[in-house]
GUPA-527683 format. One record per residue (C-alpha): z, x, y. Coordinates in steps of 0.001 Angstrom, whole numbers, plus 500000, padded with zeros to 6 digits. Each point is the difference from the previous one (the first is absolute). Layout:
N
ZXY ...
***
This chain:
535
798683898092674025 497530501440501484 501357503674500158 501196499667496711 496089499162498416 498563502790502402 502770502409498573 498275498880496197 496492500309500941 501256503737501126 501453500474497414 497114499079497474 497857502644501676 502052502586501412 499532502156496533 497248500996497156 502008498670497490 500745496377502035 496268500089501021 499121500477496076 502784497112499228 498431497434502314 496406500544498930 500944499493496616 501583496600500621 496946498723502064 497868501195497751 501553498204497044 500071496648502092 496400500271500694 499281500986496475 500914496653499517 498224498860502044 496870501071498459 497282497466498955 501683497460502604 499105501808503488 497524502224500913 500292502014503183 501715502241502274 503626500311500888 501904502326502792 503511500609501246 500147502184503113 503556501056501471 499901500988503785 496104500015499267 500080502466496935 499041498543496930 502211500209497485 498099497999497220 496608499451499649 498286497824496806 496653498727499082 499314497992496718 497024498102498594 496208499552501335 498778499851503546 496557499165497660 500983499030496186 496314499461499577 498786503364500377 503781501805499388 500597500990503421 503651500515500088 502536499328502882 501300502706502643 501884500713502713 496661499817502325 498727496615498401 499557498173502766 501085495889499190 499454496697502047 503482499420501421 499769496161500921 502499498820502565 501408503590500881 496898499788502107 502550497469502257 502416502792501004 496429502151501012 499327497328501879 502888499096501719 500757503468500840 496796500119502234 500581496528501332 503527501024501358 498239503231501103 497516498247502463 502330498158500905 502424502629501483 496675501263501683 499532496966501502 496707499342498363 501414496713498492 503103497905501120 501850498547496502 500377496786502206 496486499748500030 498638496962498415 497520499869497433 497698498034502468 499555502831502082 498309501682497400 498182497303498100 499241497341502633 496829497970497973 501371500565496716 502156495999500223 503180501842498400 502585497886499394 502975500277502588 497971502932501197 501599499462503498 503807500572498624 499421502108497016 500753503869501872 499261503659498028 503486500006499702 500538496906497965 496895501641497618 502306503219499876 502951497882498514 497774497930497356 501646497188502372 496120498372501682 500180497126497491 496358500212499271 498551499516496039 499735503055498384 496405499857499046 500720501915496944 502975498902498317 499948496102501417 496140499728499474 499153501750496541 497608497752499166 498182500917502693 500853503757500323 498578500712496398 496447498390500951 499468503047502535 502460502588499747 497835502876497913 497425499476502924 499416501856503264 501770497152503018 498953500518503778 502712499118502284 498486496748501247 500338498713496052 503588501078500016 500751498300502776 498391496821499186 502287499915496845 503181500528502019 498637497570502466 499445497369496934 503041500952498474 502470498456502695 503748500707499764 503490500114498253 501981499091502600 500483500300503460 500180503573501851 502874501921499420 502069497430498401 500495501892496614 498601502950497877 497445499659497851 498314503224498785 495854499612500942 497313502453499391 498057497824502879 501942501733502838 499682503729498850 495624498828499388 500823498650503568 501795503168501173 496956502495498351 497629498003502081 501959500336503449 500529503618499311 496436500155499957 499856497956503497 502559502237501687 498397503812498952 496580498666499747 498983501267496487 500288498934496581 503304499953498182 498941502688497957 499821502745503092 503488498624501479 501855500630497271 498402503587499772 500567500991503256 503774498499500152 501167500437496946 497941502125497026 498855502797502066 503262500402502198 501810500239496744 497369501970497799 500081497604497346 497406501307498053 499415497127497178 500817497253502299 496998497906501183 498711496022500864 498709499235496329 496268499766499843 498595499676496363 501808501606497154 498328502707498669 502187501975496911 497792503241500451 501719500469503335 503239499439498922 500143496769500402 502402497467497691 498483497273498452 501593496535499795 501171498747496167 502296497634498754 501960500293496451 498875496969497850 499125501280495972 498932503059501511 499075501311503552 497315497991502013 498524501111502988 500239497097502740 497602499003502596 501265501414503693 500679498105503443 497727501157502802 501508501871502590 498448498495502692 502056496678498280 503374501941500341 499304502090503211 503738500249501563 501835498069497288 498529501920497030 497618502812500230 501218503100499813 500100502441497322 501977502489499573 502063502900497686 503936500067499018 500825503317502584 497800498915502960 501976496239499573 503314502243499879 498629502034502509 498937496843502078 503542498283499333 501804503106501391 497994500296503170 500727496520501181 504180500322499227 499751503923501168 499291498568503420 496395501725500173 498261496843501496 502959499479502182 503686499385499721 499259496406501728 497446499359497506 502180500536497099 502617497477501135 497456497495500953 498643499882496273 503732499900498590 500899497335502461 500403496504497908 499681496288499887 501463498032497287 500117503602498224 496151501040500598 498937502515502079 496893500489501917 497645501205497365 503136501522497857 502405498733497362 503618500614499735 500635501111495985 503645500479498813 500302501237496431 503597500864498184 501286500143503854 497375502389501126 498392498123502929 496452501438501617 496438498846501243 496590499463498761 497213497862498553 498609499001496507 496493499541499426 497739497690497615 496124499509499827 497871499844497286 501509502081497160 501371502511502145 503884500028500907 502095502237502479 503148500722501316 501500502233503123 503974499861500575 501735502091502431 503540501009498934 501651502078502682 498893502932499288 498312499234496906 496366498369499512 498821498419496733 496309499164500278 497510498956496747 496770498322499367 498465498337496896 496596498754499243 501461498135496983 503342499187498718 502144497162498571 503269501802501469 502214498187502659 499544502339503421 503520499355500588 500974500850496765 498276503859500203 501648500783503406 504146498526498631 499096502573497249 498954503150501804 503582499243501933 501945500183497447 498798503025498219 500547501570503456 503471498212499978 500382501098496830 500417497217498119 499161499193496581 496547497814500317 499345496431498228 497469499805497478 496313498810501101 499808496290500785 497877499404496768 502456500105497915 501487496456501731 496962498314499465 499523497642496589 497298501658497443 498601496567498969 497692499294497324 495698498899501046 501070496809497757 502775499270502365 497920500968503236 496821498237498930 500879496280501287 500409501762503141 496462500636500775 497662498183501772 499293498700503487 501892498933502494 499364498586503601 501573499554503132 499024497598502103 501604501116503033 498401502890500310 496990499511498192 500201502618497163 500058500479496223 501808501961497894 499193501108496771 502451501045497227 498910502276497293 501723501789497012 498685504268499872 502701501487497319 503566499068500073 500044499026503732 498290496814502294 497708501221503157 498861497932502961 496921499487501878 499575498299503217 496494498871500619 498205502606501073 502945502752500016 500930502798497507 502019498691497290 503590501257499675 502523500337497245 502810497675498987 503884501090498431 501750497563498349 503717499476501356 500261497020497503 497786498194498134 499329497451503103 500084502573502747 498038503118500835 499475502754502740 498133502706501451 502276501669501906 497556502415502184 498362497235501850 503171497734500304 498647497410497770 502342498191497837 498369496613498122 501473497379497785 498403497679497097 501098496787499510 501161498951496483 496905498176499349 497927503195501563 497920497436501785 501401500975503994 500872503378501248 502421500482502747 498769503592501654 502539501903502849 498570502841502011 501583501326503479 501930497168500506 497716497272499588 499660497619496856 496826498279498376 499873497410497433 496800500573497406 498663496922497631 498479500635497115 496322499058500129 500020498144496988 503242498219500712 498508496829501182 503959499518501698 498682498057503069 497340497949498073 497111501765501481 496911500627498236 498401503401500640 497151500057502098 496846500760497502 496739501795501194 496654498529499652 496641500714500396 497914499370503160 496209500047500834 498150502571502000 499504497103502578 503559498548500033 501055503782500554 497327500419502823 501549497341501682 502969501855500823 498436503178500397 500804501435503834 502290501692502005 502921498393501396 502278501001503087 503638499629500338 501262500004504060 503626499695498486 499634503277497961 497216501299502421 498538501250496782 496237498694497796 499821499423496734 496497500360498622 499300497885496718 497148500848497728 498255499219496909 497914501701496888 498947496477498791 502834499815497538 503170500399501746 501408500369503935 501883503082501276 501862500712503147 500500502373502694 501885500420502976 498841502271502582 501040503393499374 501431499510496216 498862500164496693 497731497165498356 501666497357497794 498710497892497122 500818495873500604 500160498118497052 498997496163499741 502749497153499470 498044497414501811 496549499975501843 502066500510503098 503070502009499089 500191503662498586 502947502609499472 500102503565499672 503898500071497118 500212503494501220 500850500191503501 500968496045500058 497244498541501568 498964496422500318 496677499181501776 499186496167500738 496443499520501540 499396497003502259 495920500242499824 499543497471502761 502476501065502288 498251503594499685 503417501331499154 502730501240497671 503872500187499684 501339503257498698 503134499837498221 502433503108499055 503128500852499664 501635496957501346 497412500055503031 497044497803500852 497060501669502246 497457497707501409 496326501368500122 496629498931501424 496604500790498956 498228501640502351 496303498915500817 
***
């Protein structure tokens, strides 16, 4: 098999007219692509590329179109960076991947920090909460804002665990922010110059860089997401993502990137170590097997921005987006079969239901989750549904039926019950059950706000310490209302249920004041924080 697809790809390029033939075809599937993804695509053979694409807006706002230099955020490709120079110092015997993570962050009361080794954060196998996808009620109060390391490792220290070390996979964005931050130990500089000096300069990638701000008049992407029309979408911090998300990067320095590591350029050893597997993962790579062409590499996801980077023997499909409702997967299974020469599918839209705004509109409104402490809300824009989390760019909807709906780029698949009053929402393997907040199904009465005195406000007025979170959380007032704010994030508004108890509906927060205890219990997302006022 594999001689047989090298002997096609050879054949697709070894003449003008072939070369002509396959640009054609790619060109017509991204054609149709048009108005559904925006960004950059390349195929390199033996490091040559042999198709190169751009389509849409790195700005729609100001008309600044995409190119093969537009430099996008590439989400969890960052891992692969990062493991790369993890398995680096540790073949220089800077680091030992036996090490455990208490070596390296003895105060910070890490769960299982004693068994939990570099290794096990390699494999996604630690078992600690992934303080991004298990906590989102949480992650969306702070993630647009600059984090020091001590705040991200309070969170993972509050956050506890999955499971016990090593027992199972589990992918975890909390070992590659864990990872960043011992790479940082172990070459005694900031993330940023490691992966420079290992990795960007060694390999001249040229538009490949730790994300700071976006900035479009650089050449910069900015992040959108296809509702009615294109909306730009707020942007995670980089100092949030460090080793698990930050880079940012073009289509031919990914390629470029992908073929150094399987080229043997960092080291033959290297290589194997990153393709070596447990229960099918590798350390900081994916196996990917498509129409019985098996290779390596890594998807990506933040914000609106979406990536991929396969390695194919000798062939390398790399692309970014900074806003599409296309299925990754989908993109790459295509691009093989034109090279296979096969006659392509149709776009996935054409599968999806076109449904009337009469018989979407009893699916809007809001719905809530009590386990994690979110909302949901459900609107109709056009002919198709979109979703909001609190807090969190809204995304599109494509009806599969008139029950059951999808948005294939992110992995999200949700279905209405007949009465539209629950939702049932899957997303990487995990399943939530929504309530509609005006289903009174569990014969609760919504909490209503009222209205407090300057005085009765005053009262609680203060800032309060948690030793469980290590963390203060300051509470003021303007006379009329209270507002929140734990050290190092962004301010909060509290509204009034009770004299003593307040909620922020956003992020899921529930505040109960105990005024002469000189304290107050924190709920969120399933946890309860203790906190004392300080004198």
């Amino acid at each position: 098999m594999k001689k047989s697809f090298i002997a096609l790809c050879c054949a697709a390029v070894c003449t003008a007219c072939s070369q002509q033939t396959l640009d054609q075809k790619l060109d017509a599937y991204f054609d149709t692509l048009d108005g559904h993804f925006m960004g950059s695509v390349v195929v390199q053979r033996d490091g040559q590329t042999i198709y190169q694409k751009s389509l849409g807006f790195a700005d729609v706002e100001n008309q600044i179109p995409c190119t093969a230099e537009t430099e996008f955020r590439i989400g969890s490709i960052s891992k692969p960076f990062t493991a790369v120079m993890v398995l680096k110092a540790a073949n220089e015997g800077r680091l030992s991947l036996n090490d455990p993570l208490s070596k390296y962050f003895p105060d910070a009361q890490i769960t299982n920090a004693e068994q939990i080794t570099i290794d096990q954060l390699l494999y996604h196998r630690s078992g600690l909460r992934d303080i991004v996808n298990d906590m989102p009620a949480d992650y969306l109060t702070y993630y647009t804002t600059p984090q020091t390391r001590q705040q991200i490792l309070e969170r993972v220290a509050a956050a506890g665990t999955n499971f016990a070390p090593d027992s199972t996979y589990r992918y975890c964005n909390t070992g590659y922010n864990l990872l960043g931050f011992i790479l940082e130990d172990v070459y005694g500089k900031p993330y940023a110059e490691v992966v420079d000096e290992l990795i960007v300069k060694p390999l001249d990638l040229r538009h490949t860089r730790f994300s700071e701000a976006v900035n479009p008049q650089r050449g910069d992407a900015r992040s959108y997401a296809l509702l009615d029309h294109w909306q730009v979408q707020p942007e995670t911090d980089a100092s949030v993502a460090l080793g698990a998300g930050a880079m940012a990067s073009t289509p031919a320095d990914l390629a470029k990137f992908g073929r150094a590591l399987f080229d043997g350029i960092f080291g033959d050893n290297l290589r194997e170590q990153m393709k070596q597997q447990k229960e099918g993962i590798g350390r900081g790579l994916f196996p990917f097997s498509h129409n019985g062409h098996s290779g390596y590499g890594h998807s990506g996801a933040i914000d609106g921005f979406k990536s991929q980077l396969e390695v194919f023997d000798n062939l390398t499909i790399a692309f970014c987006s900074n806003g599409t409702d296309i299925d990754l997967n989908k993109i790459t299974l295509t691009i093989l079969d034109i090279l296979d020469g096969k006659e392509i599918e149709k776009p996935d839209s054409n599968k999806y239901l076109e449904l009337t705004p009469d018989q979407l509109a009893p699916c809007e409104g809001i719905f809530v989750c009590e386990a994690i402490g979110m909302e949901v809300t459900v609107t109709v824009a056009g002919n198709r549904l979109c979703a909001q989390a609190a807090g969190q760019q809204s995304f599109p909807l494509d009806a599969l039926s008139a029950d059951d709906f999808e948005y294939k780029a992110i992995g999200v698949a949700i279905t209405f019950s007949p009465d539209r009053n629950k939702v049932t929402l899957k997303q990487m393997g995990q399943t939530f059950e929504f309530v509609r907040k005006s289903a009174n199904t569990d014969n609760k009465v919504e909490a209503q706000s009222v209205m407090l005195t300057s005085e009765q406000l005053s009262a609680l007025v203060g800032t309060y310490s948690s030793a469980q979170l290590g963390m203060d959380l300051k509470i003021t007032s303007d006379g009329t209302k209270l507002q929140g704010q734990a050290t190092g994030q962004a301010a909060f508004p509290l509204t009034a249920t009770s004299e003593t108890d307040f909620e922020f509906k956003p992020a899921g927060i529930v505040i109960k004041f105990d005024v002469s205890s000189k304290k107050l219990t924190l709920n969120q997302g399933g946890g309860k924080f203790d906190f004392v006022k300080k004198e």
